[in-house]
N, C-alpha and C positions, 0 to 999 in steps of 0.2 A: 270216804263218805259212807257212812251206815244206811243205806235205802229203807232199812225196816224205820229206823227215826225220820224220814224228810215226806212231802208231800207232794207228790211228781204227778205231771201233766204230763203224758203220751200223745203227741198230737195225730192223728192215722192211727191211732191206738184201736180201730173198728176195723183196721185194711189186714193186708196178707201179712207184712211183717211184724203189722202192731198185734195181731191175734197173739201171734206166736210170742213174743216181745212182756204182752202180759202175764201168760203164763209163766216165764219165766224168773219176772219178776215177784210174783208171787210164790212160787218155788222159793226163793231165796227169802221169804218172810214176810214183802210186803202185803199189806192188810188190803182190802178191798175198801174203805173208806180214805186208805191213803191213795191211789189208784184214780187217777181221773183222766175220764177218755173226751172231750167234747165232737160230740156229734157236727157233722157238716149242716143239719138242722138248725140247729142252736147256733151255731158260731161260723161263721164266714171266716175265716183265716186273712182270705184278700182283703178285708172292711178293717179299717183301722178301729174304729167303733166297738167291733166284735170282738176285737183281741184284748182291746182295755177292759171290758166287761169281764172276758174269759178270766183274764186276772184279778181282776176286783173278787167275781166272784167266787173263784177256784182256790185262790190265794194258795198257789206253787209255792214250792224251795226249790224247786227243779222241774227243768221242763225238757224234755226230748221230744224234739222236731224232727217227726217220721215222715208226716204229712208233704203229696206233693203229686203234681200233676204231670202225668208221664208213661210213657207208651214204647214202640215199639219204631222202628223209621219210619214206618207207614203215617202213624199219627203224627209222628216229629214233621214232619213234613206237609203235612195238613195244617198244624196247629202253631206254629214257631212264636207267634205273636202272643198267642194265651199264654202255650207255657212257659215265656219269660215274665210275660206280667204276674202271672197268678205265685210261680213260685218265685222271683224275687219279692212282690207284695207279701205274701206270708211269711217268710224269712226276716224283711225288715222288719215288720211290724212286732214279731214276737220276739227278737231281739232287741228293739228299742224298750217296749213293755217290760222286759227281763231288769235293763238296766235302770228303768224308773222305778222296779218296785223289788228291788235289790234280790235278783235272784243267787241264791248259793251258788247255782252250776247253770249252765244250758249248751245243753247237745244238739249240734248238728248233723245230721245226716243230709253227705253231699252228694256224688256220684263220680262215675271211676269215668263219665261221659264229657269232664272239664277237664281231664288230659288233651294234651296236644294231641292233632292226629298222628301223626308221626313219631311219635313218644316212644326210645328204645325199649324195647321187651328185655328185663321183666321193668314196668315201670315204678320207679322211686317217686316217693313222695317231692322232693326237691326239683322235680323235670315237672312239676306242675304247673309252670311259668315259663314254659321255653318253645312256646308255642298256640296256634290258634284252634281249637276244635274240629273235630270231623264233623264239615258242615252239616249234615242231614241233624246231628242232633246239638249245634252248638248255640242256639239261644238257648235250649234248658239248662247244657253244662256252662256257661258261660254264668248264669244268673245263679245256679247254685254254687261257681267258684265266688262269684262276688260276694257273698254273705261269710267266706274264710276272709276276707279283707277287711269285711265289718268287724266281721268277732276280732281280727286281730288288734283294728282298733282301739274298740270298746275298752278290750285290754287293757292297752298301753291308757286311754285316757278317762277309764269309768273304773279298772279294776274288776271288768264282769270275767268269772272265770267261762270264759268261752270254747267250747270242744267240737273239734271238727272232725270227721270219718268220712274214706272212700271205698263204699264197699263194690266190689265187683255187682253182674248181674245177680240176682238172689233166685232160689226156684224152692220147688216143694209143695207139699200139701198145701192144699189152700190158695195157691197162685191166682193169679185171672186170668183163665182160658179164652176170654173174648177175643173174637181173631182180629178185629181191629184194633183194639188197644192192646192186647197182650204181647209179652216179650218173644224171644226165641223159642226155649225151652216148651212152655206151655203151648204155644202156637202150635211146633213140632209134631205134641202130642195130641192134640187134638184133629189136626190134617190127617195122622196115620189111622187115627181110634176111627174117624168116619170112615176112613178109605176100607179099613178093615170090615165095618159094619155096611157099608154101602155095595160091596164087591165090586171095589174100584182097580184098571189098572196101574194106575198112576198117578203119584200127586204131582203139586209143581211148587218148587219150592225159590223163593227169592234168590238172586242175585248167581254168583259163583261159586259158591261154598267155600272158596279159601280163604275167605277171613278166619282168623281165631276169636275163642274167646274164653273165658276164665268164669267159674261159677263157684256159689257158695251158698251152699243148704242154711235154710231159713233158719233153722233149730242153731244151726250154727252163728249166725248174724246175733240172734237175739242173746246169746250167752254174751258175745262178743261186747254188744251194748251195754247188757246189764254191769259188763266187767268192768269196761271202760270209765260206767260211770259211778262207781265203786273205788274205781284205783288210777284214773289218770287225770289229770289238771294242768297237762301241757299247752301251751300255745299252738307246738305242732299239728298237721293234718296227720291222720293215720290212716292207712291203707290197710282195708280187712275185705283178706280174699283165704282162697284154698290153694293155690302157689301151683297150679298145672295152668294147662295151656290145651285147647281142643280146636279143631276147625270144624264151621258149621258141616261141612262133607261128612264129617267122621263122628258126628255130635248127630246128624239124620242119621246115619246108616246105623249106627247104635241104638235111636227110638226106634228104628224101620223097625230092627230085629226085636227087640224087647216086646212092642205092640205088638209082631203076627203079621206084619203086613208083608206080602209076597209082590208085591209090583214094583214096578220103575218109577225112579225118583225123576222126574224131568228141571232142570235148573233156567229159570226164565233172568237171562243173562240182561238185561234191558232195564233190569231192577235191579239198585244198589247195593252193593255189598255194605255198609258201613266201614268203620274206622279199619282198618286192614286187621292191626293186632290188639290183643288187650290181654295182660298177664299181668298181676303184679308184683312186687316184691314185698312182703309182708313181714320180714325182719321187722321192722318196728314195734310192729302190735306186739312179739313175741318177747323184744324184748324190755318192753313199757311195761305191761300187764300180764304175759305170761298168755296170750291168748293163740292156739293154733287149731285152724279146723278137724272136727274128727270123724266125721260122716264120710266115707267112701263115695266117689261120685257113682259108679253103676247101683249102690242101697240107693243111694238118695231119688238116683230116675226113677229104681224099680216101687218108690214109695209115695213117689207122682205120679206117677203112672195109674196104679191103684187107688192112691185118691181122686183122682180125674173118674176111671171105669167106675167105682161108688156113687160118685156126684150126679155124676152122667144116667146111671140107671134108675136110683133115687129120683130124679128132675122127670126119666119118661112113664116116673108110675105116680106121678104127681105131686113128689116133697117137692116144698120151696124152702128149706132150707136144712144142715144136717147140724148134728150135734156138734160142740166146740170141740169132745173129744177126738172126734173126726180127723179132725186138723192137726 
C-alpha cells in the first residue's frame, strides 16, 4: 500500500502514540489533507451514530484504531466495566463501518494485556489462546482480544483486509504522567522528579517488584505501524516489542539513579504486582516487514525523563501547553 495515495483515519491520532504516529507518517509523504485525526469532541467512538458520520464524512481508505481507554492497575481495577464497554464499542463499531463502506485496510491496535497470565516468556503470538488474562486488567485485554476474532471474521466472510498488532507497554516523550491513569514508566518518573524536588526520603512504590516487563519507545511503535501498514496484509496478530525483559525492581532503581533521587525505595506489598512476566517474541514482525526496534532503552528513559523535567517546568511558569516539536 502506498500511504502517500490512500486517505487514512488515525483514531487517538491527538493521544501520546498518535502525536508521534502522525509525524511519521508524514515523514514518509503523507499530505496533511490526507491525515485525519477525529477529535473525541466531534466523534464519540462508543456512539454508533458518531462512527457512521466519522465515515460518511471523512470518507477513509484506511483507518488505524489507536484510540482506547486504558490506564494503569490502579484504573483497571476502578474501571473494568467502562473499559470493556467503551473499548469493545469502538472496535466494533469502526470495524463494522470499515466493512459497509469498503475499507482497503483497517488496523488494529490490541494490547500485549490479552495474553494469558501465565503465558511462557518470551510470549508467541499463537499462546494467545491458551489461556485467561491477568485479572486486574482482563476486561480491557479480553475486549481488545475479541475484535482479533472480528477482524478474523470479517475476513473470512466480508474480505475486509483486517490487521491486528500486540505492542508491549509504550513509553517516551509525551506519555501521560497522571498518576492515576498513567502506566509504569511514566508514574516511576514522576514519584522520583517529586521526591527529588520535594526533599523526600522515600517513595513507595506498588506491589513487589518482581514482576517483569518489556517496553518499546514510542518513536519506535510508530515506524513499526506506519510499516505494517505499508507492507503487511496477514490475518495473523503481530507482536511489536524491543525483545529484553526488565523487572519493576531493577526498572525503579534505574529511574532512582537517572532522576537524582538518593532515598529509599519502600515496596507497599498489599498492592498487586500484575501479570508476573511479559516479554515477547518478536520474530514475526521481523520477519513479515523487516521491522526491529532501534532506541536503546537507557536513551529512551534518559529522553523521558527530560521531557517530563521540560513539561513540568514549563507547566510551574504557567505554559499550558509545549510545541509538537517537544515531543
Amino acid at each position: 500500500m502506498d500511504l502517500t495515495k490512500e486517505r487514512m483515519v488515525v483514531t487517538g491520532g491527538a493521544g501520546f502514540l498518535g502525536k508521534h504516529l502522525q509525524r511519521e507518517l508524514r515523514n514518509r509523504g503523507v499530505k496533511p489533507e490526507n491525515l485525519l485525526i477525529p477529535s473525541i469532541e466531534d466523534y464519540d467512538l462508543t456512539c454508533e451514530a458518531a462512527v457512521i458520520r466519522m465515515y460518511e464524512q471523512m470518507k477513509p481508505t484506511l483507518v488505524i484504531h489507536l484510540a482506547a481507554e486504558v490506564g494503569g492497575i490502579g484504573v483497571n481495577r476502578q474501571k473494568p466495566g467502562r473499559f470493556f464497554y467503551a473499548n469493545m464499542a469502538m472496535g466494533l463499531h469502526l470495524i463494522e463501518q470499515a466493512r459497509i463502506h469498503g475499507l482497503k485496510k483497517f488496523v488494529q491496535i490490541g494490547t500485549i494485556c490479552a495474553y494469558p497470565k501465565w503465558t511462557p516468556v518470551p510470549f508467541k503470538e499463537e499462546d494467545l489462546w491458551r489461556g485467561y488474562p491477568e485479572q486486574t486488567n482482563a476486561p480491557y485485554g479480553v475486549a481488545k482480544k475479541a475484535l482479533l476474532v472480528m477482524l478474523h471474521a470479517y475476513r473470512q466472510q466480508y474480505g475486509l483486509n483486517g490487521i491486528y498488532l500486540l505492542p508491549v507497554n509504550l513509553y517516551g516523550p509525551g506519555d501521560n504522567f497522571d498518576l492515576q491513569t498513567s502506566h509504569v514508566i511514566p508514574a516511576l518518573i514522576r514519584k522520583f522528579c517529586t521526591a527529588v524536588d520535594e526533599g523526600r526520603r522515600e517513595v513507595v512504590l506498588w506491589g513487589t517488584g518482581s514482576a517483569s516487563r518489556e517496553f518499546l519507545y514510542v518513536k519506535d511503535a510508530a515506524r513499526a505501524i506506519a510499516m505494517i501498514a505499508e507492507k503487511y496484509d496477514g490475518p495473523d496478530p503481530v507482536n511489536l516489542g524491543a525483545g529484553f525483559e526488565i523487572t519493576i525492581k531493577e526498572l525503579a532503581e534505574k529511574i532512582k539513579d537517572m532522576t537524582g533521587f538518593a532515598g529509599k525505595i519502600v515496596w507497599d506489598t498489599t498492592q498487586p504486582d500484575g501479570q508476573p512476566r511479559r516479554c515477547l517474541d518478536t520474530s514475526r514482525a521481523k520477519e513479515l516487514f523487516g521491522f526491529e526496534a532501534q532506541t536503546p532503552f537507557d536513551e529512551g528513559l534518559c529522553k523521558t525523563i527530560e521531557w517530563w523535567k521540560t513539561h513540568r517546568d514549563k507547566r510551574k511558569l504557567g505554559c499550558t501547553a509545549l510545541s509538537e516539536e517537544a515531543v
